[in-house]
Backbone of each chain as ProteinMPNN parsed JSONL, in Angstrom:
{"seq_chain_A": "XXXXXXXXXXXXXXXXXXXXXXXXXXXXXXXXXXXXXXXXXXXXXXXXXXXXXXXXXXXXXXXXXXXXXXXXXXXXX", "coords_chain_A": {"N_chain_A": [[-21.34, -45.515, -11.427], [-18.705, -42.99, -9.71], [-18.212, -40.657, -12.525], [-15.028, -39.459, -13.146], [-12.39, -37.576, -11.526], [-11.276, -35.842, -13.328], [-12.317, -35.426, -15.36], [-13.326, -33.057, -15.871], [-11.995, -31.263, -17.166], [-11.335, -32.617, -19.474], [-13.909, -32.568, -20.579], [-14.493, -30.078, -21.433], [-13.718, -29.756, -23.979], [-13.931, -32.266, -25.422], [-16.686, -33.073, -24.275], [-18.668, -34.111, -21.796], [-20.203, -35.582, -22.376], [-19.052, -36.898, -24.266], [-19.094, -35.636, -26.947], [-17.273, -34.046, -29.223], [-16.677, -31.039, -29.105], [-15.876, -29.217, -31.019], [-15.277, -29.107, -35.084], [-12.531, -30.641, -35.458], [-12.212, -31.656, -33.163], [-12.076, -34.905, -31.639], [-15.235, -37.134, -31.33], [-15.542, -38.983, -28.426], [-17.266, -40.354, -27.184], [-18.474, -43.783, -26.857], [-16.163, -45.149, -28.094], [-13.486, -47.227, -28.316], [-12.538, -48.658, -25.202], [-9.169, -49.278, -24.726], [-8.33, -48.242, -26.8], [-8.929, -45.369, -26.095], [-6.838, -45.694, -23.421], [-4.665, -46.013, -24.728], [-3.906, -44.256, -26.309], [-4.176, -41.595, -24.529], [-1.517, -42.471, -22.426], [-0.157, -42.247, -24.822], [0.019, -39.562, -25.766], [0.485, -38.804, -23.217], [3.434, -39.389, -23.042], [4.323, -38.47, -25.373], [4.803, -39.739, -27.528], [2.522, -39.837, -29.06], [2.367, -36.907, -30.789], [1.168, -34.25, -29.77], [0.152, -30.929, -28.929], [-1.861, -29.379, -26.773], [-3.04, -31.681, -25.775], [-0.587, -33.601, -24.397], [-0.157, -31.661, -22.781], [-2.37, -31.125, -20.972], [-2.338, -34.103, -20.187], [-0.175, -34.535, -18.817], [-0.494, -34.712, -15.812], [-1.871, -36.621, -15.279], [-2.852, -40.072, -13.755], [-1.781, -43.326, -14.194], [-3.96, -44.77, -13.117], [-5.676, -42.847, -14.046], [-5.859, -42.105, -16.221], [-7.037, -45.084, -17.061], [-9.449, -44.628, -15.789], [-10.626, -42.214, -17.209], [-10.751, -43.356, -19.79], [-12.554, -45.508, -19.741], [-14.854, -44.654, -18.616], [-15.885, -42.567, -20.889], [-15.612, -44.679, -22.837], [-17.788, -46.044, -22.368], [-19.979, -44.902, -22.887], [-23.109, -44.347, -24.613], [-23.124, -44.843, -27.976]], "CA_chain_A": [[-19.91, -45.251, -11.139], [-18.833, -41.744, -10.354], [-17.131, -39.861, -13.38], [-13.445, -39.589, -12.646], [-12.295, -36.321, -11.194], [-10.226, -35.055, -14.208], [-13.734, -35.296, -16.599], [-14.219, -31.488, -15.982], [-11.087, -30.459, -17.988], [-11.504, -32.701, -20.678], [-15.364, -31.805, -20.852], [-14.051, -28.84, -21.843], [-13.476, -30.027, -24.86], [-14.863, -33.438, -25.687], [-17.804, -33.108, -23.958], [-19.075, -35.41, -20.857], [-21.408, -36.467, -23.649], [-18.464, -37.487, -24.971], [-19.34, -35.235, -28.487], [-16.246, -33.048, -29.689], [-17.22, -29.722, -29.291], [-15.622, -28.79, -32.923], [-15.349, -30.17, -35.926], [-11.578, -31.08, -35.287], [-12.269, -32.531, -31.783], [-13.095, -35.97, -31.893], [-16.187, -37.738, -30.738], [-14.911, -39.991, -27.778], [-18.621, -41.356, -26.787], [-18.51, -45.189, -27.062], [-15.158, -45.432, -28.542], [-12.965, -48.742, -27.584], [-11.917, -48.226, -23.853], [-8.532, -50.309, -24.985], [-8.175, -47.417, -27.446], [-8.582, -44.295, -25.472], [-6.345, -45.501, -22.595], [-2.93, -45.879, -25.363], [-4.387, -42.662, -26.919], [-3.769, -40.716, -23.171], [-0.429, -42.638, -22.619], [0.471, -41.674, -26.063], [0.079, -38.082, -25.413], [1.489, -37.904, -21.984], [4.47, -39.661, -23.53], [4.521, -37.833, -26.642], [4.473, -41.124, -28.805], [1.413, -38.988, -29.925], [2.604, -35.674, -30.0], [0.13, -32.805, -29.796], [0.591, -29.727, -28.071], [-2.873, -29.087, -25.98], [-3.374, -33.38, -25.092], [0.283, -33.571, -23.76], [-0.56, -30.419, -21.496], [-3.553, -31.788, -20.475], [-2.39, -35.408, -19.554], [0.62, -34.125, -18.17], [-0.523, -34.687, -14.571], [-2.606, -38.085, -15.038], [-1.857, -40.991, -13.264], [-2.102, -44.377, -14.684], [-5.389, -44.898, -12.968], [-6.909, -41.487, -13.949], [-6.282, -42.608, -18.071], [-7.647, -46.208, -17.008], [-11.197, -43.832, -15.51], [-11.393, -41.337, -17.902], [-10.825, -44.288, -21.015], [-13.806, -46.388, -19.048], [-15.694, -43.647, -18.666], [-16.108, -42.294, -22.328], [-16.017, -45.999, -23.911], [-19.079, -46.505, -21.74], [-20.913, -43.729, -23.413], [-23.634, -44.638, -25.686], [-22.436, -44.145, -29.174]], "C_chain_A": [[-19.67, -43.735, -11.248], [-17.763, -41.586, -11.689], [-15.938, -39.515, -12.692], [-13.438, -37.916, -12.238], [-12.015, -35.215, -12.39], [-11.331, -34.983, -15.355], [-13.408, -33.871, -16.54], [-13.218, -31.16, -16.803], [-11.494, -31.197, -19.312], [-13.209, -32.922, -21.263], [-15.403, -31.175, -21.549], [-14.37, -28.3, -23.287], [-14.097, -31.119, -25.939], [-16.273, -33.815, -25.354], [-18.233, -33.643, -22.721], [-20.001, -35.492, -21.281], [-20.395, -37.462, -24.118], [-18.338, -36.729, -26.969], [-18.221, -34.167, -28.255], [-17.314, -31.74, -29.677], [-16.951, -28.342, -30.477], [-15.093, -29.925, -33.316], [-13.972, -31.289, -35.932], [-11.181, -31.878, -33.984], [-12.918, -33.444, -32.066], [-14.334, -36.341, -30.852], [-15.268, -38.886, -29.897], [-15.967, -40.942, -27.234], [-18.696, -42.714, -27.556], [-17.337, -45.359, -27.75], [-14.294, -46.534, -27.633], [-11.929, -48.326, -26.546], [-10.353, -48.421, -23.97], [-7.678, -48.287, -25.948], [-7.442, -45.772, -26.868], [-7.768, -44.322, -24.754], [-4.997, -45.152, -23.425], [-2.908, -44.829, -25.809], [-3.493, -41.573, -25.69], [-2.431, -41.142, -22.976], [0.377, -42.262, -23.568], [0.942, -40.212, -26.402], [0.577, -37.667, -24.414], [3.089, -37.931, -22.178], [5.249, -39.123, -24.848], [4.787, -38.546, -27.849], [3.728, -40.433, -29.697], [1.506, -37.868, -29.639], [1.805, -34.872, -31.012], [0.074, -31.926, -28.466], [-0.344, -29.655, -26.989], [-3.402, -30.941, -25.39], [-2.229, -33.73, -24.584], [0.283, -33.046, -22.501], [-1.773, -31.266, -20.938], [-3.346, -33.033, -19.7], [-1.045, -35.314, -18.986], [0.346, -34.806, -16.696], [-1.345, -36.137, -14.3], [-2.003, -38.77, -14.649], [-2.927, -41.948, -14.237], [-3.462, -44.781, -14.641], [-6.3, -43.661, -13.082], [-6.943, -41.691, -15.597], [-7.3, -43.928, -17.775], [-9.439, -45.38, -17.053], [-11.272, -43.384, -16.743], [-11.453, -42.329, -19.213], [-12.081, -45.038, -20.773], [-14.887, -45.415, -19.285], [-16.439, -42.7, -20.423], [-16.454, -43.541, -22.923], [-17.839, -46.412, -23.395], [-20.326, -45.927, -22.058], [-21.737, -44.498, -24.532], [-23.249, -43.916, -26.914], [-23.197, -43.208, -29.792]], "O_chain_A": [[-20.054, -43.077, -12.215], [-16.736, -42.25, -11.828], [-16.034, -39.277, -11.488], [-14.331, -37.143, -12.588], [-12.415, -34.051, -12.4], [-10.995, -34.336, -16.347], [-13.137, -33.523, -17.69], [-13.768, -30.374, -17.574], [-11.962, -30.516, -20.225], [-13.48, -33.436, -22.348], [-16.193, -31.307, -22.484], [-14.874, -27.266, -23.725], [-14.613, -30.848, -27.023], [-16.934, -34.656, -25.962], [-17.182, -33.102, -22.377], [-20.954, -35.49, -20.502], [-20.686, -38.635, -24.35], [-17.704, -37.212, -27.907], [-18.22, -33.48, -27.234], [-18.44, -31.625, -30.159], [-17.438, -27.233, -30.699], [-14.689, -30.972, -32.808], [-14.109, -32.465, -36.27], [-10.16, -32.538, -33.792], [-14.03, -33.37, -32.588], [-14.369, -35.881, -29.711], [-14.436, -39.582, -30.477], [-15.703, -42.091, -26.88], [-18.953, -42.741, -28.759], [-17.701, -46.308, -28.446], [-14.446, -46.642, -26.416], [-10.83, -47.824, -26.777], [-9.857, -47.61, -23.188], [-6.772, -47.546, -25.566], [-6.345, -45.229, -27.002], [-7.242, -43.21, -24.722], [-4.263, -44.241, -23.039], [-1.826, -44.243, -25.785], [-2.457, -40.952, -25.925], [-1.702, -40.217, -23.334], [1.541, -41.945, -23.324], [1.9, -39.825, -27.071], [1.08, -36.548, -24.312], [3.882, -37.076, -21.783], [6.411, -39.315, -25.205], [4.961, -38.055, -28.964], [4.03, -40.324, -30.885], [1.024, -37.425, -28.597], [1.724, -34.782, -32.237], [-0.027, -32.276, -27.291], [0.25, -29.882, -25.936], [-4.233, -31.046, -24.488], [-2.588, -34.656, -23.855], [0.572, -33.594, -21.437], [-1.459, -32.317, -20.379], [-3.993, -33.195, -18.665], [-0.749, -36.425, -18.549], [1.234, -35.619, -16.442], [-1.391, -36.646, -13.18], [-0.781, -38.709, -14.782], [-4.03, -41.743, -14.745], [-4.13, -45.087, -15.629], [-7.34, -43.453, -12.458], [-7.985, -41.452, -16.207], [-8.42, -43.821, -18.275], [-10.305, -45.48, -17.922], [-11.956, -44.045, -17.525], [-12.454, -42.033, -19.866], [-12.744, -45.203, -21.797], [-15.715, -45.533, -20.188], [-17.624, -42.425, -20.608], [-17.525, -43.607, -23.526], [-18.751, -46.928, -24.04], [-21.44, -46.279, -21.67], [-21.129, -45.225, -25.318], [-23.07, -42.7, -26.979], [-22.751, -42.589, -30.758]]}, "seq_chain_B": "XXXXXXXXXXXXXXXXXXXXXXXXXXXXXXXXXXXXXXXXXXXXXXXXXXXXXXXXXXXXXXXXXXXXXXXXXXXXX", "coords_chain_B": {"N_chain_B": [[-24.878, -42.388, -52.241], [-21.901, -43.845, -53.502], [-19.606, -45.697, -52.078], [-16.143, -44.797, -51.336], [-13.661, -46.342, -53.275], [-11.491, -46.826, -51.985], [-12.25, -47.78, -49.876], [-12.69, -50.643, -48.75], [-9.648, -51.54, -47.743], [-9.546, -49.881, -45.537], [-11.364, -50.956, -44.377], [-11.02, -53.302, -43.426], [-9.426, -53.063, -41.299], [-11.048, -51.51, -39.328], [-13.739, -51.659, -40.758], [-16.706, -51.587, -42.533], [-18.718, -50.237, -41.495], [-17.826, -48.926, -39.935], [-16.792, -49.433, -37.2], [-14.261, -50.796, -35.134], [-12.055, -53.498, -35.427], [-10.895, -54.589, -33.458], [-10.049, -54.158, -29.681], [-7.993, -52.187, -29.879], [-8.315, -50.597, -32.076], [-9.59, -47.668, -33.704], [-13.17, -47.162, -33.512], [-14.427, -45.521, -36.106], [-17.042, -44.981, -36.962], [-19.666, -42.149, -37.417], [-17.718, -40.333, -36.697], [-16.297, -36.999, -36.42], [-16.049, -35.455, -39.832], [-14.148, -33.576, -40.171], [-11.973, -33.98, -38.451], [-10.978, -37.011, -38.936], [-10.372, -36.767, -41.628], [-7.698, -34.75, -41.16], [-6.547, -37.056, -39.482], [-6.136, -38.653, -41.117], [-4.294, -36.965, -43.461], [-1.998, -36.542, -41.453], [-1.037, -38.983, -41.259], [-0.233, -39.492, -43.19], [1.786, -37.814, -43.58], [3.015, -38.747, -42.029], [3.014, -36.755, -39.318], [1.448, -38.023, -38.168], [2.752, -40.257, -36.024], [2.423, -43.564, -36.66], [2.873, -46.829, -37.77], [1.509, -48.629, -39.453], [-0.74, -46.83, -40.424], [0.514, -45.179, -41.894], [1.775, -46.973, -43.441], [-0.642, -47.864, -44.792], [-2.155, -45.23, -45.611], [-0.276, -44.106, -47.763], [-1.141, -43.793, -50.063], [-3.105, -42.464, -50.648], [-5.15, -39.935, -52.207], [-5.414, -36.723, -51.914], [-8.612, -35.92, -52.319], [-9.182, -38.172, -51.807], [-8.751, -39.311, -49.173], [-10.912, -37.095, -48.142], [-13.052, -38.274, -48.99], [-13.288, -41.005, -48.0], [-13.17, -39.698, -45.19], [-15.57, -38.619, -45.283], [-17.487, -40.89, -45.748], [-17.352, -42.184, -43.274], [-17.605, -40.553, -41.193], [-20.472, -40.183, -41.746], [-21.584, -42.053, -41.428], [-24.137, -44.278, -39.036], [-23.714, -43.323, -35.283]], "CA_chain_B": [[-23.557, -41.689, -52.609], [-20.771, -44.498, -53.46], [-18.469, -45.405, -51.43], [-15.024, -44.917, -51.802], [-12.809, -47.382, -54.048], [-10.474, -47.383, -51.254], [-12.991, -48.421, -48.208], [-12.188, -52.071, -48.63], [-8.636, -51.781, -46.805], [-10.045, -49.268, -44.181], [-12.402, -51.765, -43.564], [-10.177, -54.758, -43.133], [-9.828, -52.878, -39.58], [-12.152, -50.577, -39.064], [-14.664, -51.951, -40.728], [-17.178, -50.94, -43.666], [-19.804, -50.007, -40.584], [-16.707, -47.853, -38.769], [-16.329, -50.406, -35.408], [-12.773, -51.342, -35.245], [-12.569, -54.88, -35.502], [-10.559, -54.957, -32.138], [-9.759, -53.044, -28.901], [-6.782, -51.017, -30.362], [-8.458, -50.07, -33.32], [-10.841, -47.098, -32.888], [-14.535, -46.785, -34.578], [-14.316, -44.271, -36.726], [-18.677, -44.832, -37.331], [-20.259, -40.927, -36.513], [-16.512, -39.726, -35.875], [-16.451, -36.004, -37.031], [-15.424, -35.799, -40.96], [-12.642, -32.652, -40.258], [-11.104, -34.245, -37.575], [-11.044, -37.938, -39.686], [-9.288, -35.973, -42.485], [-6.984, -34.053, -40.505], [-5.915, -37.364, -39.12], [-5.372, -39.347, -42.474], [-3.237, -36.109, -43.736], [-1.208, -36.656, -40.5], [-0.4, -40.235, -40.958], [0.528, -40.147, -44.785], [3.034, -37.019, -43.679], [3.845, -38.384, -40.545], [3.055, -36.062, -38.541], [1.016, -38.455, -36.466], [3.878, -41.314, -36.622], [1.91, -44.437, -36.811], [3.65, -47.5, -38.995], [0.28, -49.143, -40.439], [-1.671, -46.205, -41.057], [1.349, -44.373, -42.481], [1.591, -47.4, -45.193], [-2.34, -47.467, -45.935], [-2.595, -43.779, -46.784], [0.677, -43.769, -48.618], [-1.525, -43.378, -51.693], [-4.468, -41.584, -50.965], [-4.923, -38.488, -52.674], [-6.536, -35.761, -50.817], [-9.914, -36.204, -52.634], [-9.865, -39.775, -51.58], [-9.016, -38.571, -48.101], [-11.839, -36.857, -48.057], [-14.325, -39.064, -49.295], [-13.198, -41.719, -46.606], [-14.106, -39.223, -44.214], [-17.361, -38.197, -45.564], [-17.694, -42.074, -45.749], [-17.371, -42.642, -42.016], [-18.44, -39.795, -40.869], [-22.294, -40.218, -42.224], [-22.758, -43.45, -40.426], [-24.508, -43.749, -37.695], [-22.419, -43.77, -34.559]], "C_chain_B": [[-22.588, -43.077, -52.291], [-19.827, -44.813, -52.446], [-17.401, -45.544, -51.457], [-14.322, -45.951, -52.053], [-11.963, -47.967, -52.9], [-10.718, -47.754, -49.751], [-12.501, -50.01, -48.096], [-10.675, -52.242, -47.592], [-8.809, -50.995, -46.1], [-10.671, -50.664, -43.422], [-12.349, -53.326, -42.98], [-10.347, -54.689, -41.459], [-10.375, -52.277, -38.95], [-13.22, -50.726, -39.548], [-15.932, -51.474, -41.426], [-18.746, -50.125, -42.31], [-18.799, -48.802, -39.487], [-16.59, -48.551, -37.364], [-15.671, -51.445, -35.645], [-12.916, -52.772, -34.58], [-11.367, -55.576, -34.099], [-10.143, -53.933, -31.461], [-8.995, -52.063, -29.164], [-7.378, -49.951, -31.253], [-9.86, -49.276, -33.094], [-11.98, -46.838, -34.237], [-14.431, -45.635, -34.932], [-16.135, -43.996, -37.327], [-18.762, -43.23, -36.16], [-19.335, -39.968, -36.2], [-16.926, -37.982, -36.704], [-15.62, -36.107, -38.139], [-13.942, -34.801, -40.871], [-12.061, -33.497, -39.757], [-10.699, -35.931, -38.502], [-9.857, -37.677, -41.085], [-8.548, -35.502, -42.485], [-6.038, -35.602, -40.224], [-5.137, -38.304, -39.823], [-4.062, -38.447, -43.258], [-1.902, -36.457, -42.681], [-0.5, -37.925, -40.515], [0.189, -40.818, -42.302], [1.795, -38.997, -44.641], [3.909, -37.139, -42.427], [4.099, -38.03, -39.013], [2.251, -36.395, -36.93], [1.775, -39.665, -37.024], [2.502, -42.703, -36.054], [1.783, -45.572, -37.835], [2.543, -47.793, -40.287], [-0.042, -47.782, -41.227], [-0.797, -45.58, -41.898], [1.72, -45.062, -44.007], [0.229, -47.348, -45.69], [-2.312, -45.924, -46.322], [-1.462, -43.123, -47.451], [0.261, -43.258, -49.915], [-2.678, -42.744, -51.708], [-4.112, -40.438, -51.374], [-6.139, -38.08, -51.608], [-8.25, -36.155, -51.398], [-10.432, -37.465, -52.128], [-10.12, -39.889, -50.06], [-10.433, -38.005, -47.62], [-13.221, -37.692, -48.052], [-14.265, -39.888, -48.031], [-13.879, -40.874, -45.555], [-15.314, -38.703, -43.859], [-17.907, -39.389, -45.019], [-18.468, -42.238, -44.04], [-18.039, -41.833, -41.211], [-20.002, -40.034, -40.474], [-22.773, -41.456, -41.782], [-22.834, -43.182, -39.479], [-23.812, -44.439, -36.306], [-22.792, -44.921, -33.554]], "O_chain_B": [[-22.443, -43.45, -51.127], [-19.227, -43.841, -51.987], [-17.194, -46.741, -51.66], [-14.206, -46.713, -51.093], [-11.718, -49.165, -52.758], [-9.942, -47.951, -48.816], [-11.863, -50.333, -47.095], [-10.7, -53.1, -46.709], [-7.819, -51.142, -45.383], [-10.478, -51.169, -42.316], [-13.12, -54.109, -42.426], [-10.886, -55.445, -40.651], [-10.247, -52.449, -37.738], [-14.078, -50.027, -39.009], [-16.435, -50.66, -40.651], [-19.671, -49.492, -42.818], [-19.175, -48.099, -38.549], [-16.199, -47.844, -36.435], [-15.99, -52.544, -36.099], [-13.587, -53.122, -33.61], [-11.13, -56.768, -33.901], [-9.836, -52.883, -32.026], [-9.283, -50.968, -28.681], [-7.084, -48.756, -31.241], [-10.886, -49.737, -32.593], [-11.784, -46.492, -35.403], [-14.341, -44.701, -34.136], [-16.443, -43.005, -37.989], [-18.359, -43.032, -35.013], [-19.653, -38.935, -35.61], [-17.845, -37.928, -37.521], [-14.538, -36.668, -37.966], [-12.874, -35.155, -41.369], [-11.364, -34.1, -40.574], [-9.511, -35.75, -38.768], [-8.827, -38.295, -41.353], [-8.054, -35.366, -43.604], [-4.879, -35.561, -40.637], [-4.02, -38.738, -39.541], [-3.029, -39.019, -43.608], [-0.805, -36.625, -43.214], [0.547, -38.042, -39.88], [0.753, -41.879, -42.568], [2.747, -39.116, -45.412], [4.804, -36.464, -41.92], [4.763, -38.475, -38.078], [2.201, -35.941, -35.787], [1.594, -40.092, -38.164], [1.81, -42.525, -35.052], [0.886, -45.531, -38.677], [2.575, -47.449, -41.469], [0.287, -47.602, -42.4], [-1.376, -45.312, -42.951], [1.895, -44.524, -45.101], [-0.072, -46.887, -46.792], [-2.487, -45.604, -47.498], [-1.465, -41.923, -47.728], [0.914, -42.559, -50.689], [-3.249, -42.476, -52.765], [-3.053, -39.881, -51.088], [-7.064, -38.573, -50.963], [-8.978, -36.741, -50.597], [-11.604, -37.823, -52.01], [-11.16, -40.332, -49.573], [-10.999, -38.565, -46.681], [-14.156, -37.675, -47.252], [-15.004, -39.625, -47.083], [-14.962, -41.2, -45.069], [-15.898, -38.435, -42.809], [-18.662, -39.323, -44.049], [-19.654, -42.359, -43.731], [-18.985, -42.24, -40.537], [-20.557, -40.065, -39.376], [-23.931, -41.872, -41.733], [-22.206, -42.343, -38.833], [-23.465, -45.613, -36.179], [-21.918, -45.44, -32.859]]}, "name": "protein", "num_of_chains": 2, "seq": "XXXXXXXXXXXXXXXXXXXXXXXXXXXXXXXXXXXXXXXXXXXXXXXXXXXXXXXXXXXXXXXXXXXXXXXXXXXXXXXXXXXXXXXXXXXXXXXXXXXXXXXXXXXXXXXXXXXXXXXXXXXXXXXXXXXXXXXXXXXXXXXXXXXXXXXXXX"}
């Protein structure tokens, strides 16, 4: 399956390993797909408010949290 | 190294192995220990609003904080 388009930004950060790239970035590799998608809704909505994951998911659509949540959970842990 | 007194109600849903015992609930096995600690501080002040977690770490002290996230951390992900 390809990787979703919007991987390269949050690469950035998380990895497309999926490994946080500091200690305060989490690991998202194999984490529960179910998880990450309310996580991204949570942040575009500000339910979960943080300054730099708001910005970021700002522009996602419904089916670009569904990919990029699939896409990470699918990661070997 | 022990593991913390207060793993037992982590692990109700998350699980003494860190893999959340359903889709919502995210594995915290391998997670990074800052970011783990950062997010228990956040949910006993609030600052990440979240009802449950906000009553479980009503009583952690920071040291215990910590340990939890050493805890989870050091397994393997």
């Amino acid at each position: 399956e390809e990787p979703p388009v919007s991987l390269a930004e949050c690469a950035a950060c998380h990895g497309a390993d999926g490994v946080g790239r500091d200690e305060e970035i989490p690991n998202l590799a194999g984490q529960h797909e179910r998880y990450l998608y309310t996580q991204l809704q949570a942040f575009k909505s500000g339910k979960r408010p943080h300054k730099e994951m708001r910005y970021e998911s700002r522009h996602l659509s419904d089916q670009e949290m569904q990919a990029l949540a699939r896409y990470y959970a699918q990661l070997a842990r």
